[in-house]
C-alpha positions as CSV (number, residue, x, y, z in Angstrom):
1,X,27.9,-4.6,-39.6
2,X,30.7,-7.0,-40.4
3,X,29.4,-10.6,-41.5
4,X,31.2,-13.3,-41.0
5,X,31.7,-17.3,-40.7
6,X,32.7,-17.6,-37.3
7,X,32.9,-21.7,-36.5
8,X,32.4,-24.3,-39.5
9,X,33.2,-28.2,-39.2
10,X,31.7,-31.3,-39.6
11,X,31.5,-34.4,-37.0
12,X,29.6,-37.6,-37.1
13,X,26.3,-37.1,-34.4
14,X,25.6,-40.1,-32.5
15,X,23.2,-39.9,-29.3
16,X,25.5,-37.9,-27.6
17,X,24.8,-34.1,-27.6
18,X,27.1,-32.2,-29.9
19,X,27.6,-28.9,-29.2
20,X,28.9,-27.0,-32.5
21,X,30.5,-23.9,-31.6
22,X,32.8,-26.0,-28.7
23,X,33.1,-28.6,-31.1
24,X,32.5,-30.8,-28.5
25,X,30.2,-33.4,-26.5
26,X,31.0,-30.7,-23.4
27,X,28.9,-27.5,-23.3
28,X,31.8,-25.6,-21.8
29,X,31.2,-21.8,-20.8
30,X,29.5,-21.0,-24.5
31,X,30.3,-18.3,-26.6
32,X,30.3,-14.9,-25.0
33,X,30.4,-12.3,-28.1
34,X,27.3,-10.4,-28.5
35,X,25.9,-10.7,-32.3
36,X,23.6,-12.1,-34.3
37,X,24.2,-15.7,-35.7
38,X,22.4,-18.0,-37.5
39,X,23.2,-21.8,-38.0
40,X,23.5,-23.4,-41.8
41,X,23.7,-27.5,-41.0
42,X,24.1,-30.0,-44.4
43,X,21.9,-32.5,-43.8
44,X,22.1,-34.4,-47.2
45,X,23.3,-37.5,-45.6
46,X,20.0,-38.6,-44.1
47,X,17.8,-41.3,-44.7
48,X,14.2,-42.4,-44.2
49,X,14.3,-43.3,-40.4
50,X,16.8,-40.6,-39.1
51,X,15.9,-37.8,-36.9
52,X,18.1,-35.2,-35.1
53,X,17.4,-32.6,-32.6
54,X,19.0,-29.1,-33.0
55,X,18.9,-27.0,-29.9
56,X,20.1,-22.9,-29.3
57,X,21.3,-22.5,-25.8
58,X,21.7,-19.2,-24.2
59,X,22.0,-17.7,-20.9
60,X,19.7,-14.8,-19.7
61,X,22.7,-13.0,-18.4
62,X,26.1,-13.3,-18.1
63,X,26.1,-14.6,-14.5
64,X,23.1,-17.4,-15.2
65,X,23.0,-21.3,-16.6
66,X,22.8,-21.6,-20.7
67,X,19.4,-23.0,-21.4
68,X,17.4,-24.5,-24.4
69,X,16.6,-21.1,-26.2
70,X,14.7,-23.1,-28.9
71,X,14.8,-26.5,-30.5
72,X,13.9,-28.2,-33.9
73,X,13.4,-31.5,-35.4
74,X,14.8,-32.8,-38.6
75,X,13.6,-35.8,-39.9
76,X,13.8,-38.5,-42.6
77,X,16.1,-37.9,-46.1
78,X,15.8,-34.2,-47.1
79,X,14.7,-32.8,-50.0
80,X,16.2,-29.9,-49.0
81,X,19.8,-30.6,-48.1
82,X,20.8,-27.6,-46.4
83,X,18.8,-26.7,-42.9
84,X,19.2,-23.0,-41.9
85,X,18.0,-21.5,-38.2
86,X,16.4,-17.7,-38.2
87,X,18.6,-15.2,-37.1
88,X,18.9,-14.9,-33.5
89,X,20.3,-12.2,-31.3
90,X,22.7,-13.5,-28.8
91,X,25.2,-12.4,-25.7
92,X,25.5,-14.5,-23.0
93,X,26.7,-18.0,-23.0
94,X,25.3,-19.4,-26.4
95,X,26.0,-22.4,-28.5
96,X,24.2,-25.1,-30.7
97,X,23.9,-28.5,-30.3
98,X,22.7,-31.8,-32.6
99,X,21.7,-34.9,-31.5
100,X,20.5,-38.0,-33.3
101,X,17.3,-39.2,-31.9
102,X,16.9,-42.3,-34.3
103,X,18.5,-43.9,-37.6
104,X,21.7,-44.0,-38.1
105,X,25.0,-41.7,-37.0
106,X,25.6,-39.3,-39.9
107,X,28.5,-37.1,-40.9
108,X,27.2,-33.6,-40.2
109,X,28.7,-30.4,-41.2
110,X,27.8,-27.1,-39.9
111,X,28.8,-22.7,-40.6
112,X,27.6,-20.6,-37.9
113,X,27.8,-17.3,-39.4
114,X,27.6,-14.1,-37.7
115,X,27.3,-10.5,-38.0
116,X,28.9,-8.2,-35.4
């Protein structure tokens, strides 16, 4: 199994839905390669009062919509200032996205790291 970082950059998430692998407010078509990946997001730059939604989007096959897969919460300054997803195994269609659902706009910057 070859491990590996397959996007990483940063952008500053405002209330429009950023989706990370695109790098982009547009979903696009997703990410198509089969593998499992798993989302590392710095977080370090919140503050009491911020909160941002983190949502996986996938497709049940290749031929169907990308959907919400699963979503989190992140809230307030963290004592923790790296956020990490589980693991997930995905094929068809998939991406991340970040939103900020209060506070302020913060500069974000995200690894999605694979294994093939």
């Amino acid at each position: 199994m070859a491990i590996a970082e397959s996007f990483q950059n940063s952008a500053t998430i405002g209330t429009t839905e950023f989706f990370l692998a695109a790098n982009s407010t547009t979903q696009g078509s997703g990410q198509s390669t089969d593998m499992m990946v798993q989302l590392l997001l710095e977080m370090n730059n919140l503050a009491n009062g911020d909160e941002y939604r983190v949502r996986l989007w996938e497709s049940v096959s290749s031929a169907g919509t990308a959907r919400i897969t699963h979503e989190w919460t992140i809230s307030h300054a963290q004592s923790e200032p790296n956020w990490l997803t589980p693991a997930a195994i995905l094929m068809h269609k998939w991406d991340f996205s970040v939103t900020k659902l209060a506070g302020t706009d913060r500069s974000i910057a995200w690894s999605i790291r694979t294994a093939t």
